[in-house]
C-alpha positions as CSV (number, residue, x, y, z in Angstrom):
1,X,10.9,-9.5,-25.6
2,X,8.3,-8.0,-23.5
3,X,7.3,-4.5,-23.9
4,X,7.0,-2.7,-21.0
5,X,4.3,0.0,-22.9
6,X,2.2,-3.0,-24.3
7,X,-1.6,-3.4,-23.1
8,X,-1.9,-6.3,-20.0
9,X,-4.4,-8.0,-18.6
10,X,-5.5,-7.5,-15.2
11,X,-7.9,-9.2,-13.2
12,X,-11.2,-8.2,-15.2
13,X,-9.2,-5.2,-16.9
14,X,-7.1,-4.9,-19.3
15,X,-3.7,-2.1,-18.8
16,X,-2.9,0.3,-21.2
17,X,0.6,-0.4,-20.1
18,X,2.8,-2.8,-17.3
19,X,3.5,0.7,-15.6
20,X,2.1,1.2,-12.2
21,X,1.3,4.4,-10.1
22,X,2.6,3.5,-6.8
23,X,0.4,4.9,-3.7
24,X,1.9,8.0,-2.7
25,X,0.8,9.7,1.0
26,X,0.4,13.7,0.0
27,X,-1.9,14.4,3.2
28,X,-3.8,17.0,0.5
29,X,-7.3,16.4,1.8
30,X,-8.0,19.1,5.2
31,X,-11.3,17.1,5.9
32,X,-10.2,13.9,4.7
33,X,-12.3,13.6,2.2
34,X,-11.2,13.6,-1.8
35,X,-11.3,17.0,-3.3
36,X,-11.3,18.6,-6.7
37,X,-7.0,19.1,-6.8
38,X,-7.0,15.7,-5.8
39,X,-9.0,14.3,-8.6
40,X,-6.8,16.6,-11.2
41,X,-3.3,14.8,-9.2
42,X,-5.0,11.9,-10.0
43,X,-6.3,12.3,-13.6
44,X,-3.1,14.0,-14.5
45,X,-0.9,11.0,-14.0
46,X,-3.7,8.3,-15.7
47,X,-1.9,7.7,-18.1
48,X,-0.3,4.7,-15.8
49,X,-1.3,1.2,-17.1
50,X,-3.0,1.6,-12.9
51,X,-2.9,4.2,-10.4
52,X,-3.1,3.0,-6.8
53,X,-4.8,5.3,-4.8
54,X,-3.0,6.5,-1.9
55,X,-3.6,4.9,1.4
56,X,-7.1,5.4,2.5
57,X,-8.4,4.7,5.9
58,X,-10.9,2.5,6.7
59,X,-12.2,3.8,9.7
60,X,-11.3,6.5,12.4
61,X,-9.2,3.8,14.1
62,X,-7.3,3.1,11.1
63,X,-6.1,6.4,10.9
64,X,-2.5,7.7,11.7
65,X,-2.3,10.6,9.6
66,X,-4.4,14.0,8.8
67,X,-5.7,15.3,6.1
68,X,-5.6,11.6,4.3
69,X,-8.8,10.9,2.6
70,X,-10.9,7.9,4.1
71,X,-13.2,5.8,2.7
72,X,-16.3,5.3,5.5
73,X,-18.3,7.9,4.8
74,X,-20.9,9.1,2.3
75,X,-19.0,12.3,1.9
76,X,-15.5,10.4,1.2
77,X,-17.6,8.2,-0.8
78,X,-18.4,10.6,-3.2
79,X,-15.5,12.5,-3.1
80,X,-13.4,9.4,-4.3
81,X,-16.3,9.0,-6.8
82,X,-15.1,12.2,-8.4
83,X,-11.6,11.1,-9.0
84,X,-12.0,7.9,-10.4
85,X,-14.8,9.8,-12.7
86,X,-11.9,11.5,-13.7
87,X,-9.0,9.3,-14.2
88,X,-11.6,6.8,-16.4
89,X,-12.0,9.9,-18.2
90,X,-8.7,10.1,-18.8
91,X,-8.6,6.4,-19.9
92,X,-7.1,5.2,-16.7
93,X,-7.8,2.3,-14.1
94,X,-7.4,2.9,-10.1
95,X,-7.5,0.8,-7.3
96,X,-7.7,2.1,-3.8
97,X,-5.4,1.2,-1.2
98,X,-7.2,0.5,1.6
99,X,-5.7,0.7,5.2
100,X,-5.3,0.5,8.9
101,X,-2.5,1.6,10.3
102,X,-3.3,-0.2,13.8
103,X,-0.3,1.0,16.3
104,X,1.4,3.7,14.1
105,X,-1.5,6.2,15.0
106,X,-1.8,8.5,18.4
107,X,-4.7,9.7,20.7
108,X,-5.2,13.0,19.6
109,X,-6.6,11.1,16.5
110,X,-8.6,8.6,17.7
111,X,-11.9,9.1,18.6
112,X,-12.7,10.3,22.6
113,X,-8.4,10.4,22.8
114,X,-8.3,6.3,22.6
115,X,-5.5,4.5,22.4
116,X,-4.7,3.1,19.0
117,X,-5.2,-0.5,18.7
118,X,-3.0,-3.3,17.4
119,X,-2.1,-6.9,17.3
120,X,0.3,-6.1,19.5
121,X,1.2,-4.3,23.0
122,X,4.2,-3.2,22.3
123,X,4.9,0.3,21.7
124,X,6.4,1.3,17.8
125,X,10.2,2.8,19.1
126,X,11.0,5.6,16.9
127,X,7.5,5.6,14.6
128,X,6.2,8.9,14.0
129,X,2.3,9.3,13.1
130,X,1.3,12.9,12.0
131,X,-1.5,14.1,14.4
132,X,-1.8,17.2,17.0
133,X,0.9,18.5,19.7
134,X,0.8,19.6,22.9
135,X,-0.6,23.1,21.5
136,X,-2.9,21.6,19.3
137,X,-1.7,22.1,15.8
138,X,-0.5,19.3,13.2
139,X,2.6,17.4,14.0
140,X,4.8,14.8,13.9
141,X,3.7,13.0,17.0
142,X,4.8,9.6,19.1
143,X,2.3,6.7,18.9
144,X,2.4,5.3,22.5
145,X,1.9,1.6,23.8
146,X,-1.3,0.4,21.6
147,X,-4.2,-1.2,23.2
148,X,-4.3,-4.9,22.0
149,X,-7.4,-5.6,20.3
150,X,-9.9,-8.3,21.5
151,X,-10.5,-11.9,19.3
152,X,-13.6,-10.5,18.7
153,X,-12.9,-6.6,17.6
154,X,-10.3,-8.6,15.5
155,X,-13.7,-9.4,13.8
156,X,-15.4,-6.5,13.5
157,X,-11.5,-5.0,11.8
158,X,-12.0,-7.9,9.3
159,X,-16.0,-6.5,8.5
160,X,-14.6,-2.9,8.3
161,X,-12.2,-3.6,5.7
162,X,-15.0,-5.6,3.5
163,X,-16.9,-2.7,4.1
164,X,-14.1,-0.2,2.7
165,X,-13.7,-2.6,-0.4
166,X,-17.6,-2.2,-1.0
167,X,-17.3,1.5,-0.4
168,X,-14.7,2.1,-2.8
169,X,-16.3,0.2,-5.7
170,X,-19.0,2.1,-4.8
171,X,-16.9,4.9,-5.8
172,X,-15.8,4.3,-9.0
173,X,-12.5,2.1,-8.3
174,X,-11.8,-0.8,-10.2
175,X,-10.8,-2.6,-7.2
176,X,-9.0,-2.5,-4.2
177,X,-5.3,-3.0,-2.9
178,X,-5.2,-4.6,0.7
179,X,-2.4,-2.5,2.6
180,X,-0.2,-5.4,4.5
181,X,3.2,-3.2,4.1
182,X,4.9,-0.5,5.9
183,X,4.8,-1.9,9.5
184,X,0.6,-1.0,9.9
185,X,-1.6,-3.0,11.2
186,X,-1.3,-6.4,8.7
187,X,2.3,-6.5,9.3
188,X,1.6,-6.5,13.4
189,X,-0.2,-9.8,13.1
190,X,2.7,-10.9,10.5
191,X,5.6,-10.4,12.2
192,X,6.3,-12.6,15.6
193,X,8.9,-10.5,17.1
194,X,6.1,-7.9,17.4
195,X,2.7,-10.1,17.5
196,X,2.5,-11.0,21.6
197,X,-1.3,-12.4,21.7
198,X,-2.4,-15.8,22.9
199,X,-5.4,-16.5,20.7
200,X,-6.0,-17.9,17.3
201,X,-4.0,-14.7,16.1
202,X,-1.1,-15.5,18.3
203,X,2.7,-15.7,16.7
204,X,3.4,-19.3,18.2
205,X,1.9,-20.8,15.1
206,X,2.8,-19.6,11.0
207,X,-1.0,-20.7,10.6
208,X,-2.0,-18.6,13.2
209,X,0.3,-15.5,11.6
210,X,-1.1,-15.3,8.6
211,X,-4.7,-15.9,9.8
212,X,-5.8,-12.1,10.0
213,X,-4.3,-11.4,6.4
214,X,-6.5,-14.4,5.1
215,X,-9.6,-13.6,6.5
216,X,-8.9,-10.2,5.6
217,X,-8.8,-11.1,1.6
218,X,-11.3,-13.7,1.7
219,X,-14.2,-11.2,3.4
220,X,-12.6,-8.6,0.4
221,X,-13.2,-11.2,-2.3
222,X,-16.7,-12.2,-1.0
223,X,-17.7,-8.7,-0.9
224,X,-16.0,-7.7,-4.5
225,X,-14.6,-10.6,-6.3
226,X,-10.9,-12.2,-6.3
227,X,-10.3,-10.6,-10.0
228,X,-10.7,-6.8,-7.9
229,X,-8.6,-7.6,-5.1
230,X,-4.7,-7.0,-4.8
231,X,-2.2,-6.7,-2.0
232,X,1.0,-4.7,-0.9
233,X,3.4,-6.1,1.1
234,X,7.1,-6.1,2.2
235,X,9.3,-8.4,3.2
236,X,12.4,-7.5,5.0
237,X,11.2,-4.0,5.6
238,X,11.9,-2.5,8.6
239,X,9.5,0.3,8.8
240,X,7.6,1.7,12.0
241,X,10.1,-0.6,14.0
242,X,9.8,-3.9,12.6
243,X,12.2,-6.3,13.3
244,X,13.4,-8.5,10.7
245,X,13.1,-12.2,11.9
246,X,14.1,-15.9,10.7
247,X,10.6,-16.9,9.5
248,X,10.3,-14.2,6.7
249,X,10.5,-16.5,3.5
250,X,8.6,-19.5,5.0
251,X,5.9,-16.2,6.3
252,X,5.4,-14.8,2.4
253,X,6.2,-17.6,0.8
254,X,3.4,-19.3,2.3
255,X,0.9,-16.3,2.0
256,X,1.7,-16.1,-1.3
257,X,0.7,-19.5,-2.4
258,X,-2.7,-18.4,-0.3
259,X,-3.0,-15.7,-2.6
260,X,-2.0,-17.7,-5.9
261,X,-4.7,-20.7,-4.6
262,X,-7.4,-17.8,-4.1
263,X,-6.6,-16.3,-7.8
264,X,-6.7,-12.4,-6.6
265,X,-5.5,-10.0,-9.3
266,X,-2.6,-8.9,-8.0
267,X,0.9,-9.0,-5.0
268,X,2.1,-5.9,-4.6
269,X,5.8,-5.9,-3.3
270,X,8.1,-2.9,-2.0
271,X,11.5,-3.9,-1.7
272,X,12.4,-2.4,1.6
273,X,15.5,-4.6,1.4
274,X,17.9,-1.8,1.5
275,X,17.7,-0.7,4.4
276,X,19.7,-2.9,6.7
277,X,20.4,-2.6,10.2
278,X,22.7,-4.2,13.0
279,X,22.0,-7.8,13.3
280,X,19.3,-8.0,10.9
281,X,19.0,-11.4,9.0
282,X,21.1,-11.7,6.2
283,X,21.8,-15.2,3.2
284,X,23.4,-15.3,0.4
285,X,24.7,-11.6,0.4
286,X,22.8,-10.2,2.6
287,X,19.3,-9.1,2.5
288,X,19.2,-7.6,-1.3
289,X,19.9,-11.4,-1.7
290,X,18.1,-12.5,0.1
291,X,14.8,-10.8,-1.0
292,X,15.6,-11.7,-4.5
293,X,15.4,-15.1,-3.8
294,X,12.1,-14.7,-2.0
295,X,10.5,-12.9,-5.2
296,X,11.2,-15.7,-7.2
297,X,10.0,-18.6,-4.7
298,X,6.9,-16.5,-4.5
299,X,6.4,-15.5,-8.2
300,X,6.4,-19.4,-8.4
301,X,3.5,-19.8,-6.3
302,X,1.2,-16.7,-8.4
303,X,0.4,-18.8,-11.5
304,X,-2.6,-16.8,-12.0
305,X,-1.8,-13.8,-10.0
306,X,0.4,-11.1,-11.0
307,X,3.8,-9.7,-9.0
308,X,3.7,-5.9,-9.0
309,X,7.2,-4.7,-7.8
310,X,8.0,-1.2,-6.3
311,X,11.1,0.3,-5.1
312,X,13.9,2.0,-7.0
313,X,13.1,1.1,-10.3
314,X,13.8,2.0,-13.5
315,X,13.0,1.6,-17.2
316,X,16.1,-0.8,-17.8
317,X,15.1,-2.6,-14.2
318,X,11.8,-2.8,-15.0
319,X,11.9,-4.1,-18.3
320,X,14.6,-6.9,-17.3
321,X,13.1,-8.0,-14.3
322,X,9.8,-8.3,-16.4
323,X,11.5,-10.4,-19.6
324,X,13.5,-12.8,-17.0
325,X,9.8,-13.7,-15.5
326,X,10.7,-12.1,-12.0
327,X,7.9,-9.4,-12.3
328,X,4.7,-8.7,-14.8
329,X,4.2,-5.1,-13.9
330,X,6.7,-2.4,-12.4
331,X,5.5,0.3,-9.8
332,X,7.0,3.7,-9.5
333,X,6.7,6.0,-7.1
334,X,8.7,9.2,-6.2
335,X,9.0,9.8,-9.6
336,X,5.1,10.2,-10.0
337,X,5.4,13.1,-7.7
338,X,7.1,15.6,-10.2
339,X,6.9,13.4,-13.5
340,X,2.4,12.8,-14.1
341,X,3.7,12.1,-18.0
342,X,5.8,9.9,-16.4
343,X,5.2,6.8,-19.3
344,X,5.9,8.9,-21.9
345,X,9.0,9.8,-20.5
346,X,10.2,6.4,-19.5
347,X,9.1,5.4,-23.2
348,X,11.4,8.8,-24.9
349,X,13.9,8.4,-22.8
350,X,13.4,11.8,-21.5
351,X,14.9,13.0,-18.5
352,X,12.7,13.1,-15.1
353,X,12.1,16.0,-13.2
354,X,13.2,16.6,-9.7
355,X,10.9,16.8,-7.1
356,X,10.7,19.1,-4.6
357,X,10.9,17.1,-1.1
358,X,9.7,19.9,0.9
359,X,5.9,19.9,-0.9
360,X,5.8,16.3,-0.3
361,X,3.1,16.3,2.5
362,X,0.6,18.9,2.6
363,X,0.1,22.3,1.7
364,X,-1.8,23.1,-1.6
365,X,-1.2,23.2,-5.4
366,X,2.2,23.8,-5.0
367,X,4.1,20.4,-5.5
368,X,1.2,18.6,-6.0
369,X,-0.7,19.7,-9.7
370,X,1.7,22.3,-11.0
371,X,4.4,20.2,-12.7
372,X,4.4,20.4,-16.2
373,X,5.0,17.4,-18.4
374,X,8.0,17.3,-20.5
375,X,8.4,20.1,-23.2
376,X,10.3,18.5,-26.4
């Protein structure tokens, strides 16, 4: 039987343990850069087999929230540099989630008020990105129609995010996470029902689909190496208005055997799968079931890669999940928030503190470095 606090090896790296820091958005950085209380979050919570960073931008364009810290500049550079000097110190590993959130964003972010860019022309229905109101203080905003971007700024995205990896090895990380979850910018080029271009990116073609993603990893890999590279995705979410649609398994079922033939170090999935809606497409009970099933046909096509799975789990889930061969490593996330001992809680059975939803996104110490770990 597999022990879920047993040493694993990653990539280049071996993990103190299959646990996994999920990436967690706290919007704690005012001038999005990586500060001091960020580093201590961070360094707190290393004892994770790996800490994924949260989301980090890799541009101006790729942003759709404040106070995130990006990765572009010197000054975020070296401010990143200072937490992963202090989660190594700490005897962690950490890979930064790099990101571009293409539509979810909103003018009074952009640079000169631009429209945010996407694969797509259609407007995100009901997305929120957190930018400046009408009176010009931080809010919950509505991304308008995005500008589609051009076959060859679809270029220059690729470059940026080769650029980010560089930067954040540069920085300390031990490697990068691609973000393709969450509805941003990887899942716009994914998902036909939301991808309306006409060129080699267009949604007519599952080739065509997946080709952003793919040149995406392979500039990452030439840049950093395969064994530093991971990605997030999720299937059958629904987030930022994404329709669910009848290609999904052949869609990550297919990029995952991309992934498994290029050897990265790591799939990240979230199981968005619970959240359902009206005519969304369900087999074989519906689309817990039905996501399930797509693990395992892609777990099949990672022989060298490992399956990193997020979303409500649990020591017992986690370690089942992990001894039936599903998954090798188990993500948590909420329950970093208000738990940074949260291995050696898992491991004593201890119980997990709540957090405190309103401290969540910004603000300061407060519901961010002042939970205390577990007093036995």
């Amino acid at each position: 039987m597999t022990n879920l606090f047993e040493a694993f090896p990653l990539g280049g790296a071996t993990l103190q343990n299959r646990i996994v820091m999920a990436p967690l958005t706290r919007s704690r950085a005012p001038d999005d850069v990586a500060s001091e209380r960020i580093a201590l979050y961070y360094a707190q919570r290393a004892t994770a087999g790996l800490i994924v960073s949260e989301g980090t931008p890799i541009s101006r364009e790729g942003q759709g929230y404040l106070f995130n810290p990006g990765i572009y500049t010197p000054e975020q550079i070296a401010g990143w540099r200072l937490v992963t000097d202090s989660v190594h110190a700490a005897g962690g590993k950490m890979f930064a989630q790099i990101w571009h959130v293409g539509r979810v964003s909103h003018p009074s972010i952009q640079n000169g008020g631009q429209l945010p860019v996407s694969a797509s022309t259609k407007q995100p229905v009901g997305a929120t990105a957190f930018g400046y109101g009408a009176n010009g203080t931080p809010a919950l905003v509505e991304p308008p129609a995005p500008r589609q971007l051009s076959t060859a700024e679809v270029a220059r995205v690729v470059g940026e995010f080769a650029q980010a990896a560089q930067n954040a090895i540069e920085a300390g990380f031990d490697g990068v996470e691609i973000h393709g979850a969450n509805g941003y910018l990887h899942e716009q080029f994914l998902n036909p029902l939301v991808n309306d271009r006409t060129d080699q990116y267009s949604a007519g073609e599952l080739a065509n689909r997946l080709r952003f993603t793919l040149e995406v990893i392979d500039a990452v890999v030439a840049r950093i190496g395969a064994d530093r590279v991971g990605i997030r995705v999720s299937p059958y979410g629904q987030l930022f208005d994404m329709p669910l649609y009848e290609q999904i398994d052949e869609t990550y079922t297919a990029l995952a055997a991309e992934i498994g033939a290029r050897k990265l170090a790591y799939v990240h999935v979230m199981d968005q799968s619970g959240f359902p809606a009206p005519g969304t497409v369900e087999s074989g009970g519906g689309p817990k079931a039905a996501f399930l099933n797509l693990l395992s046909a892609m777990k099949a096509k990672l022989p060298e890669t490992a399956l990193i799975l997020a979303g409500g789990m649990s020591r017992i889930r986690a370690e089942e999940m992990i001894n039936d061969g599903v998954i090798d490593l188990a993500a948590f996330g909420t329950a970093y928030i208000s738990n940074p001992d949260l291995v050696a809680r898992l491991k004593h059975n201890w119980p997990l503190a709540e957090a405190n939803r309103a401290t969540f996104y910004g603000g300061g110490a407060e519901g961010y470095i002042d939970y205390a770990p577990h007093q036995g």
